[in-house]
C-alpha positions as CSV (number, residue, x, y, z in Angstrom):
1,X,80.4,130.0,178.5
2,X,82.0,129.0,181.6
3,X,83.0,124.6,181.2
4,X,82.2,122.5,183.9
5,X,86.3,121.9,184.5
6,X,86.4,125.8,184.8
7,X,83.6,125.6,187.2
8,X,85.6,123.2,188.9
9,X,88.4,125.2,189.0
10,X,86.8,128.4,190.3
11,X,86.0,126.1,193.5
12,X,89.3,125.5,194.0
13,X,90.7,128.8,193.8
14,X,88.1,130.2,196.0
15,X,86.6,131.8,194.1
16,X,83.0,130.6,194.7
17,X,81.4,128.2,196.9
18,X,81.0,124.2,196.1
19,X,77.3,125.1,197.3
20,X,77.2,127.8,194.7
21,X,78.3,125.7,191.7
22,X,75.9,122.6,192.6
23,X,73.2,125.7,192.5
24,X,74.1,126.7,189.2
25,X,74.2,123.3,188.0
26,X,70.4,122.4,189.0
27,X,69.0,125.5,187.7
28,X,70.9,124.7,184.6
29,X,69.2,120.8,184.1
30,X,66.1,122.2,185.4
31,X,66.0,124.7,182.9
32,X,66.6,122.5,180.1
33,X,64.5,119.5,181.6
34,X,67.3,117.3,181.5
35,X,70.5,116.3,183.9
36,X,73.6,117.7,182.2
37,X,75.3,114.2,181.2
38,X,71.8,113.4,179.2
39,X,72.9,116.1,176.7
40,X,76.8,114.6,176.5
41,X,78.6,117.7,176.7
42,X,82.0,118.5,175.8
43,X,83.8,121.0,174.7
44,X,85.1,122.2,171.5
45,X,84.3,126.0,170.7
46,X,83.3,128.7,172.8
47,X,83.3,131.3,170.0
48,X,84.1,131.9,166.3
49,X,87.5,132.9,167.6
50,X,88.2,129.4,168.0
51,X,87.4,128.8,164.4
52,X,89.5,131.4,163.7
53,X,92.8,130.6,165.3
54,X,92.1,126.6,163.7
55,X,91.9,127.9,160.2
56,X,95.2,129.5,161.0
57,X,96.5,127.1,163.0
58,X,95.6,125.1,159.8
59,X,97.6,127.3,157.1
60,X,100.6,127.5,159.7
61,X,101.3,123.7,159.6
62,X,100.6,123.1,155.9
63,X,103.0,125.8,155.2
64,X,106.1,124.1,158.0
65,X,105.1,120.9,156.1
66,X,105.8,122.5,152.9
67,X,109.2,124.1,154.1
68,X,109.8,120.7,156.0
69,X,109.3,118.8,152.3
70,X,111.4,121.4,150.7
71,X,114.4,120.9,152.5
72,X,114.3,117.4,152.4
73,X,114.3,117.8,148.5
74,X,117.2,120.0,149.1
75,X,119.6,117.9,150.7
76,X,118.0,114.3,149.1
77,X,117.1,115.6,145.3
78,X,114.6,113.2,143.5
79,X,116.5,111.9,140.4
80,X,115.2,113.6,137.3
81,X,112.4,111.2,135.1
82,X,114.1,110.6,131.5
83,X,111.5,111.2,128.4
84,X,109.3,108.2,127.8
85,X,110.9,105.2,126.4
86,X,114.3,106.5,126.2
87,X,116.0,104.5,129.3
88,X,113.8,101.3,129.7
89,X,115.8,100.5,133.1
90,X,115.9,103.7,134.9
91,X,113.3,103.1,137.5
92,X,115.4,99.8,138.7
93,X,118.4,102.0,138.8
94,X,116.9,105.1,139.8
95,X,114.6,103.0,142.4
96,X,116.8,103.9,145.7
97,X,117.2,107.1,145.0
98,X,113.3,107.9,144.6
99,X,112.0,106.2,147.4
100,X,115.0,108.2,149.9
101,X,113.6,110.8,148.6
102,X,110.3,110.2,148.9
103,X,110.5,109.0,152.2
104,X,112.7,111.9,153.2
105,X,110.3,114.4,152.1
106,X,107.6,112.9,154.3
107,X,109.5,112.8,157.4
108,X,111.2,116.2,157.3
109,X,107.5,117.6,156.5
110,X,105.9,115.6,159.5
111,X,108.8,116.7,161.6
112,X,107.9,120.3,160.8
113,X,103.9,119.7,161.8
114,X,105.1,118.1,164.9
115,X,107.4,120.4,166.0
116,X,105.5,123.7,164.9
117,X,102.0,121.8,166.8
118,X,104.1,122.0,170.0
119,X,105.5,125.2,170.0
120,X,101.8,126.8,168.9
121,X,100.3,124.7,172.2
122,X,102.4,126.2,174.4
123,X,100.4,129.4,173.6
124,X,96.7,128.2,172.2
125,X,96.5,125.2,174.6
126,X,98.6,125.9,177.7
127,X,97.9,129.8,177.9
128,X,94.1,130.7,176.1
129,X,93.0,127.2,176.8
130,X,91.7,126.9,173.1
131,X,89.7,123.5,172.7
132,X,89.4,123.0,169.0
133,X,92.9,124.7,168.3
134,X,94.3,122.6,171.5
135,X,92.4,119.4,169.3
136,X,93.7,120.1,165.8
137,X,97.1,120.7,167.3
138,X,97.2,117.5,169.7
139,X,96.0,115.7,166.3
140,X,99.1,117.3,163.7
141,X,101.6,116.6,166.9
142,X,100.7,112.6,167.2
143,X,100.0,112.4,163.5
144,X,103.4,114.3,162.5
145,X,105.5,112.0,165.3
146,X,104.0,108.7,163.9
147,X,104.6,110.0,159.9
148,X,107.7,111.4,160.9
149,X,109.4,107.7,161.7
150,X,106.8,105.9,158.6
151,X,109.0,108.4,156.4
152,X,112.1,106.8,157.4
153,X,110.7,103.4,157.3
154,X,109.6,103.9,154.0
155,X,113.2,104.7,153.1
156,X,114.6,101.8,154.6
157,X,112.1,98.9,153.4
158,X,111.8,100.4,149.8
159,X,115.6,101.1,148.6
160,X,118.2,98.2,148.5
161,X,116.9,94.6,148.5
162,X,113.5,94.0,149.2
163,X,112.4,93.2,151.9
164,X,109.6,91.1,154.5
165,X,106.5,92.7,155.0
166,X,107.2,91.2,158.8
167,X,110.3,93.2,159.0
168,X,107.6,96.3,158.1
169,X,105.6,95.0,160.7
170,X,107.6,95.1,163.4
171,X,108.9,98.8,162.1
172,X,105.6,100.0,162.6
173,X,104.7,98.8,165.7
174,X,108.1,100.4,167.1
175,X,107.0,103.6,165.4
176,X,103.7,103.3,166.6
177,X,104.7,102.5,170.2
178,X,106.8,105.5,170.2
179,X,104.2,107.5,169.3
180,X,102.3,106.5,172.3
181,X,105.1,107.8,173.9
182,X,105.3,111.3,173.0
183,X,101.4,111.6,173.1
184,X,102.2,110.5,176.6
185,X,104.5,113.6,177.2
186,X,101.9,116.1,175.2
187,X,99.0,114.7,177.9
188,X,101.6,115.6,180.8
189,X,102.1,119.0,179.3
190,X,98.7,120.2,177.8
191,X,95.9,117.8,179.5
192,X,93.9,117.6,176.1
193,X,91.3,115.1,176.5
194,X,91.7,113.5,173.0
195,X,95.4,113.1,173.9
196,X,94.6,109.9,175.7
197,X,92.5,108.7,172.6
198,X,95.2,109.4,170.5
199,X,97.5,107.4,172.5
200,X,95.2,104.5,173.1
201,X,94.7,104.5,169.4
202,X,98.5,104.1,168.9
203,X,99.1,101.1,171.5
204,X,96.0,99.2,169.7
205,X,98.1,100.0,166.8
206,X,101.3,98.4,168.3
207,X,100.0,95.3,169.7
208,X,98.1,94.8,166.0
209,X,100.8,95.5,164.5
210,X,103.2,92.9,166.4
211,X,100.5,90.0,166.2
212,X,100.5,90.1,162.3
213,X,104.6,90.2,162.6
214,X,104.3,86.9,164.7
215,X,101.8,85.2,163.0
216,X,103.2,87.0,159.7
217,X,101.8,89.4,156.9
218,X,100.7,86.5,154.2
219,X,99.1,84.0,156.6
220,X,96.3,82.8,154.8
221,X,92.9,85.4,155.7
222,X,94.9,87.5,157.1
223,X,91.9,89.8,156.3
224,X,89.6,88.5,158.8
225,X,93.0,87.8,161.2
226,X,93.0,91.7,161.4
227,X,89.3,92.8,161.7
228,X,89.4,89.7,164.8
229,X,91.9,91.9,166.1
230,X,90.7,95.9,165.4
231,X,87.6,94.0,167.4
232,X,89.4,93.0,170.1
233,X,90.8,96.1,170.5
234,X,88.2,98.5,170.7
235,X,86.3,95.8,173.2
236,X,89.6,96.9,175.0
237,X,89.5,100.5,174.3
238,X,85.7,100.6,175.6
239,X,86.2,99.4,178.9
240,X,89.1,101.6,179.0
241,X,86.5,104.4,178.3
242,X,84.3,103.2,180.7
243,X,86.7,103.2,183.6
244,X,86.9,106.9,182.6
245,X,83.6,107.2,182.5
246,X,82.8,105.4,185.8
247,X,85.2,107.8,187.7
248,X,83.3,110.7,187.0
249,X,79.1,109.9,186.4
250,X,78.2,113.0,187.0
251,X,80.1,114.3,183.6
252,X,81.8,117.3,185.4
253,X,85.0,116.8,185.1
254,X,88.4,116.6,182.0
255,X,87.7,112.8,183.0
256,X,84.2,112.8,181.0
257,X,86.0,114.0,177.7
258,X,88.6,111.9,177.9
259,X,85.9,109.2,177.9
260,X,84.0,110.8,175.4
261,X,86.8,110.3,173.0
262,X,87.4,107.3,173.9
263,X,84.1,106.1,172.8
264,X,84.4,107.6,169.9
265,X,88.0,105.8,169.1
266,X,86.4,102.6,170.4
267,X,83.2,102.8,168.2
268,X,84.4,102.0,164.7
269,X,86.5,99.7,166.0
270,X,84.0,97.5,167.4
271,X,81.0,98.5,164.5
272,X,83.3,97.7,161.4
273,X,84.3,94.6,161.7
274,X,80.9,93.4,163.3
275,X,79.3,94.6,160.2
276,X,82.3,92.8,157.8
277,X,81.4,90.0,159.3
278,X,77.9,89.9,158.2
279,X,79.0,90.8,154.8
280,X,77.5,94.9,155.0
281,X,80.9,95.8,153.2
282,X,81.2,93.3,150.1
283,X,78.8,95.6,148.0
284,X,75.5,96.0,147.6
285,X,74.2,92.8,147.4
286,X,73.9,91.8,151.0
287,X,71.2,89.6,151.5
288,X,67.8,90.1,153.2
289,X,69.3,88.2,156.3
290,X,72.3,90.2,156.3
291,X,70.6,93.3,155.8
292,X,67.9,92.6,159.4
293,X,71.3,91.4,161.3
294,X,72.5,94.9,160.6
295,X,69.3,96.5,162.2
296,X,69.1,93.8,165.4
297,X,73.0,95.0,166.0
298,X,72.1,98.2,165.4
299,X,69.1,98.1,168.2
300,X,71.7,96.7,170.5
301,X,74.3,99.0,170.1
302,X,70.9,101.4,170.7
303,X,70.4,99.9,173.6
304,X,74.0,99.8,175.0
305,X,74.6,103.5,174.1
306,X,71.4,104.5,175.9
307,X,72.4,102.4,179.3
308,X,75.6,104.3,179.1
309,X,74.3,107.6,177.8
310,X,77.4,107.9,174.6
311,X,76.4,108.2,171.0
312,X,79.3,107.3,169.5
313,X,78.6,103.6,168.3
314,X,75.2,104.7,167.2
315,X,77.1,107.4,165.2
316,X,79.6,104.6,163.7
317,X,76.9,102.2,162.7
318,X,75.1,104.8,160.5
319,X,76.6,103.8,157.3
320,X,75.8,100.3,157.6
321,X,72.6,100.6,158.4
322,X,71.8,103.4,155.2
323,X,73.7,100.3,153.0
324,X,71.3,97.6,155.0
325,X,67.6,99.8,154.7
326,X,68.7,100.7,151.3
327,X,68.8,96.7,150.0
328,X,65.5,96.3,151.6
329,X,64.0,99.1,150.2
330,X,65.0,98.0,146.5
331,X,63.7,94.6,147.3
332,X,60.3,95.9,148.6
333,X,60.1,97.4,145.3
334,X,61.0,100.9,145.8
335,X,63.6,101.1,143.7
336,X,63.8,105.0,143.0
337,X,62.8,106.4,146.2
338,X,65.1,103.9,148.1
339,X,67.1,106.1,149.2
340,X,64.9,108.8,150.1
341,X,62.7,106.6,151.6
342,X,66.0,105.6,153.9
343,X,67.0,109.0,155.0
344,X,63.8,109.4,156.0
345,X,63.6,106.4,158.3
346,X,66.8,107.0,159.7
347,X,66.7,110.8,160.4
348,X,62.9,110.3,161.7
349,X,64.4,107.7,164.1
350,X,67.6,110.2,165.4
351,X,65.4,112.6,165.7
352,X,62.6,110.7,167.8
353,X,65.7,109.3,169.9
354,X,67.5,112.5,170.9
355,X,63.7,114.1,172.0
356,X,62.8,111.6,174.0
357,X,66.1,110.3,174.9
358,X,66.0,111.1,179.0
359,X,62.7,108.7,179.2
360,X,63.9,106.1,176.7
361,X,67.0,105.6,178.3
362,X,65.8,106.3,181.8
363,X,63.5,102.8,181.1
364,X,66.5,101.3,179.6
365,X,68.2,102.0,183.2
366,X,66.1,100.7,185.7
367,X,65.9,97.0,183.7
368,X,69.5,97.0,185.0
369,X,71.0,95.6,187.9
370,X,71.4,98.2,190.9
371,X,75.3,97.8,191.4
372,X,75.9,98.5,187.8
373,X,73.1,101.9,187.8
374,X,75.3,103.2,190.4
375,X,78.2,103.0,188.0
376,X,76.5,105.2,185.4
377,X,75.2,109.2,184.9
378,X,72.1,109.7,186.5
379,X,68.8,109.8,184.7
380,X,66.4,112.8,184.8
């Protein structure tokens, strides 16, 4: 199975004709009756190799994080627990010690992930061109930079005096902005699409991060403060995705994944706190009015992933709206089959949606205005 960057590549090089590949690319829609960004490709495995190499890939850095973790405890020993009741203060003088330790442990084991996820790139992502071992390795490299530095910040704001959550704040945001950094370097090296995802979510991160420090940690509803701001953000985070996007319509290019994980970074971000706001995430007790808000922003975000042909907020939005049909169900009176009768619904309506997806959404299209069409994949 031959990508549409390799494709791309082979143009280059050469190898075959531009006229050729477009050739190959019409028989290919016309042969599954859609246009090629309809089905939203990307991709992630082109055999069970793949699979095979991540489940290594897997045990290699949970054993370097276990070795990492070992040698922390080596050179910063957790102090010994006394038997119960016999030394009623030895956690207040003991307290420094553990959380060192502690936060030791989990930076010299995220240092081992990071470093380990680098040097097995080099090979999986930069030689084989691997997706999902090049994704699972670009995911332990951010992840073990950013846990790396929370290990020491740990440390720091748990032993000696105690000290302002704002002070944590600020700590995270450095570590976080940092991490944006060195996924930064990894994009320059490897060229993973989720790299700039994984970047993008790390700035959000920052900026979040340094708000709450300036307003500070305890201002009152700070709960609704941060889901204002996780909105913000992924409004933010899907127009950068749709730049991506807009740069490449046809979906033929690294630029379409990139987008494509974008999307998927941006989607929770913009469906939680939406649905916090109507009160889908205080239990199960919603309300009749909160339960038909969920659907009509559900049909929207429909509507909005069809003009722009991504799933990914449909995707997010899934939960809410099992929580949403589920309360009406039980108030209709079907209290047993509620959620039966839910899954139903809901996986009748997917499946309706992806079959007739190219004429749904090619009528969702033309409603829109002609500069903006222009902007997005072609319909069949």
């Amino acid at each position: 199975m031959y990508s549409q960057e390799d494709l791309n590549s082979a143009v280059a090089s050469g190898a075959i004709s531009q006229e050729a590949v477009d050739a190959l690319r019409a028989h290919v829609a016309s042969t599954r009756d859609a246009v090629p960004a309809d089905a939203e490709h990307f991709r992630l495995i082109t055999g069970f190799n793949d699979i095979f190499v991540t489940i290594g890939v897997i045990i290699m850095l949970v054993a370097m994080g276990a070795i990492g973790q070992a040698i922390a405890g080596a050179i910063w020993p957790a102090p010994q627990w006394p038997e119960f009741g016999s030394d009623p203060d030895w956690w207040e003088n003991n307290r420094s010690a553990m959380a060192i330790a502690r936060g030791m442990g989990l930076s010299f084991a995220a240092l081992g992930v990071a470093v380990t996820a680098w040097l097995l790139a080099e090979f999986f992502t930069l030689k084989r061109r691997m997706a999902l071992p090049s994704i699972i390795l670009l995911l332990a490299f951010v992840g073990g930079v950013f846990l790396a530095q929370l290990g020491g910040i740990m440390a720091y704001m748990e032993s000696g005096p105690e000290r302002s959550k704002t002070i944590g704040f600020l700590w995270a945001s450095l570590a976080l902005l940092i991490t944006a950094g060195f996924a930064w370097m990894h994009w320059k090296r490897f060229m993973v699409p989720i790299t700039i995802a994984a970047g993008t979510a790390a700035i959000a991160g920052t900026a979040i991060a340094l708000i709450v420090a300036i307003i500070g940690p305890d201002t009152a509803n700070i709960e609704n403060v941060l889901l204002s701001l996780v909105f913000v953000a992924g409004l933010v985070v899907f127009g950068f995705a749709m730049r991506w996007d807009i740069s490449d319509p046809g979906r033929e290019t690294r630029r379409s994944d990139v987008a494509f994980w974008l999307h998927l970074l941006a989607a929770p971000m913009i469906a939680h706190p939406v649905f916090a706001l109507i009160g889908v995430t205080e239990g199960d007790n919603i309300g009749a009015l909160a339960a038909v808000l969920v659907l009509a922003v559900y049909i929207v975000f429909g509507i909005v992933a069809l003009a722009i042909d991504r799933r990914a907020l449909l995707v997010s939005a899934l939960a809410y709206v099992l929580i949403a049909l589920t309360f009406l169900f039980r108030e209709f009176g079907a209290v047993e089959l509620n959620f039966a009768l839910t899954a139903l619904v809901i996986g009748s309506a997917l499946l309706t949606l992806s079959a007739l997806w190219t004429p749904i959404r090619r009528a969702v299209v033309q409603g829109l205005p002609s500069d903006l069409k222009t902007k997005l994949p072609a319909t069949a």
